[in-house]
C-alpha positions in Angstrom: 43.4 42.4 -20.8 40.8 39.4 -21.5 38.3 39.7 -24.3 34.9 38.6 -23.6 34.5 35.7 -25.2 37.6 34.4 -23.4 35.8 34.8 -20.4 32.8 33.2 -21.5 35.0 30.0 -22.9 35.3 28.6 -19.6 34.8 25.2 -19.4 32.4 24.8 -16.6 32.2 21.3 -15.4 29.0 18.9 -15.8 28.9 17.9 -12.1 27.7 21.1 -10.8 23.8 20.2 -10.6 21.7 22.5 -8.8 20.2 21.4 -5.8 15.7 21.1 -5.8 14.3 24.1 -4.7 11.4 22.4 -3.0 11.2 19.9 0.1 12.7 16.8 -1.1 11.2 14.8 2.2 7.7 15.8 1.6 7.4 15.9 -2.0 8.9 12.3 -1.6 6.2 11.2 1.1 3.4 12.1 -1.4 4.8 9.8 -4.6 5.6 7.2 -2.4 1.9 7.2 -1.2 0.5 8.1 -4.7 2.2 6.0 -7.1 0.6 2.6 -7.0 3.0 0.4 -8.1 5.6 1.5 -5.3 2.5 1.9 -2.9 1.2 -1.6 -3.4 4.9 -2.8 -3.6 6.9 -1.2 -0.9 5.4 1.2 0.9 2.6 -0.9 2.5 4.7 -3.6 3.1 6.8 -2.3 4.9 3.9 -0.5 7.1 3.0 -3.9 7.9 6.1 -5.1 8.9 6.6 -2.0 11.1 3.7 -2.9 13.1 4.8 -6.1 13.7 7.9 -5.4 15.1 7.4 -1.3 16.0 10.8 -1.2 17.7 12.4 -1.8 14.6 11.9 0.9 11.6 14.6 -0.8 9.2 12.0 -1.8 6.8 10.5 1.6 6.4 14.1 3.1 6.3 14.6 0.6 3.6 11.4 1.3 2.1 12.4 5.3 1.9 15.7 4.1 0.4 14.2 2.7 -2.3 11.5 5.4 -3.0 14.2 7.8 -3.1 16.2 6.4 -5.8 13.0 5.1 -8.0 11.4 9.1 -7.6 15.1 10.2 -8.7 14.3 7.3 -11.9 11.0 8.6 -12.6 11.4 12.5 -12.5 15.0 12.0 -14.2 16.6 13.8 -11.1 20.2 13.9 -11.9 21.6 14.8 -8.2 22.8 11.8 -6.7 20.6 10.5 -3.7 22.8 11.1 -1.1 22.5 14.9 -1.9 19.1 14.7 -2.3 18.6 13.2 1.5 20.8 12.7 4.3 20.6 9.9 6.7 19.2 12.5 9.1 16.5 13.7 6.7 15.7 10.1 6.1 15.2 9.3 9.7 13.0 12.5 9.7 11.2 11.0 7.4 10.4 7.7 8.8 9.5 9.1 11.9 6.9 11.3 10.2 5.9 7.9 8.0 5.3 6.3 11.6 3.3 9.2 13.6 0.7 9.4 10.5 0.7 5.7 10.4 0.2 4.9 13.9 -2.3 7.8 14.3 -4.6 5.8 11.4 -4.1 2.5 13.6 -5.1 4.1 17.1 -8.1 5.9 15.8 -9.1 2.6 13.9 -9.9 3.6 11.0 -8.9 0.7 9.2 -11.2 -1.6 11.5 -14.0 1.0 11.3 -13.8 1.4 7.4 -13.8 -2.8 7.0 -17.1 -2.2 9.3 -18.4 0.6 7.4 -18.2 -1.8 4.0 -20.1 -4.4 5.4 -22.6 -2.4 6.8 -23.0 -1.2 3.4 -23.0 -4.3 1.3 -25.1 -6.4 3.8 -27.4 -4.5 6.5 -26.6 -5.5 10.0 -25.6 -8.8 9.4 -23.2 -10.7 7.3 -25.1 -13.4 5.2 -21.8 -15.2 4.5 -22.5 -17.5 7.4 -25.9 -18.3 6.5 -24.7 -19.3 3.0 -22.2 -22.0 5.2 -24.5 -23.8 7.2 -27.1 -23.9 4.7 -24.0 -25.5 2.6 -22.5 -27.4 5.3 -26.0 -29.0 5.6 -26.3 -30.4 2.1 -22.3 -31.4 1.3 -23.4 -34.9 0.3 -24.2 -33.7 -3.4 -22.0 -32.3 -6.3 -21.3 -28.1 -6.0 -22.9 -27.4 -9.3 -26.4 -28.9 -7.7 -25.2 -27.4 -4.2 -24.4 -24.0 -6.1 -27.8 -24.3 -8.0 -29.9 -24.7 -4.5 -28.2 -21.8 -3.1 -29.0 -19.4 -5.6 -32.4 -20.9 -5.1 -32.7 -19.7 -1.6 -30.5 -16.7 -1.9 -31.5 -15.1 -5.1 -30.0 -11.7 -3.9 -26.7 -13.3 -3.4 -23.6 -12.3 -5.2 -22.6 -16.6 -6.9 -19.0 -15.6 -6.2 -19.9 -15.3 -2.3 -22.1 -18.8 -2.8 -19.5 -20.5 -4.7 -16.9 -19.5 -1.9 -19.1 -20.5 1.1 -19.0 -24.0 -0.7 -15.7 -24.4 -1.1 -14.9 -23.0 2.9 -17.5 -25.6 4.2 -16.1 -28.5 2.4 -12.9 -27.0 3.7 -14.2 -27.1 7.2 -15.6 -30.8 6.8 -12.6 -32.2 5.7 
């Protein structure tokens, strides 16, 4: 016969970690967007370099590699990452990473939100270029007077857009 707290002695070892109840993949996708550092880092990094080269997703595979084991170091996950996610699951992943990805690039977004801003900030046109050719104009004196004429005839104008359209035109004379 065994006694009850016999049964209950058992040393039951430390290794047996239960598995997340939740999807790993998904829950993974929405740190690696949200957390800025590894966003501004590694996540849009490797984006870029996937559309550079879309016939080879190593970077983003690399990039999901790397997510996985700093959301593991954040969360104090104790499973080891290859439990967590599979190479197939990582794949999965990636390929889910590139279909939302390229479906932002196709529709334009990107392009459409850059126009968007400047449509905002300045009207229907840009008055960066005005501020270069009236600088380009008047290079032959020192940029504090050049920097003090332009404010002069662009009051409205931001001095770190005036200060910057001096230093591209004497870029562009040189």
């Amino acid at each position: 016969m065994v006694k009850i707290n016999e049964f209950h002695d058992m040393d039951i070892p430390q290794e047996i970690i239960p598995k997340p109840d939740y999807d790993v993949a998904s829950d993974l996708l929405i740190f690696m967007r949200n957390d800025p550092m590894f966003y501004r880092k590694n996540f849009f990094p490797a984006i870029d370099e996937y559309k550079e080269n879309t016939k080879d997703t190593a970077p983003l595979e690399n990039m999901v590699k790397r997510g996985l084991g700093q959301y593991c170091n954040k969360f104090q996950i104790e499973n080891p990452v290859e439990e967590m996610m599979g190479e197939g699951d990582i794949q999965d992943l990636v390929r889910t990473i590139i279909a939302d990805e390229m479906e932002d690039l196709e529709e334009g977004v990107m392009d459409f939100a850059k126009k968007v801003g400047n449509y905002v900030m300045h009207g229907k046109k840009d008055p960066f270029n005005n501020y270069m050719s009236y600088a380009k104009k008047r290079l032959q004196v020192s940029d504090k007077t050049l920097l003090g004429m332009l404010k002069k005839e662009f009051p409205k104008a931001a001095p770190a857009d005036l200060a910057r359209a001096i230093t591209q035109a004497r870029k562009a004379a040189a």
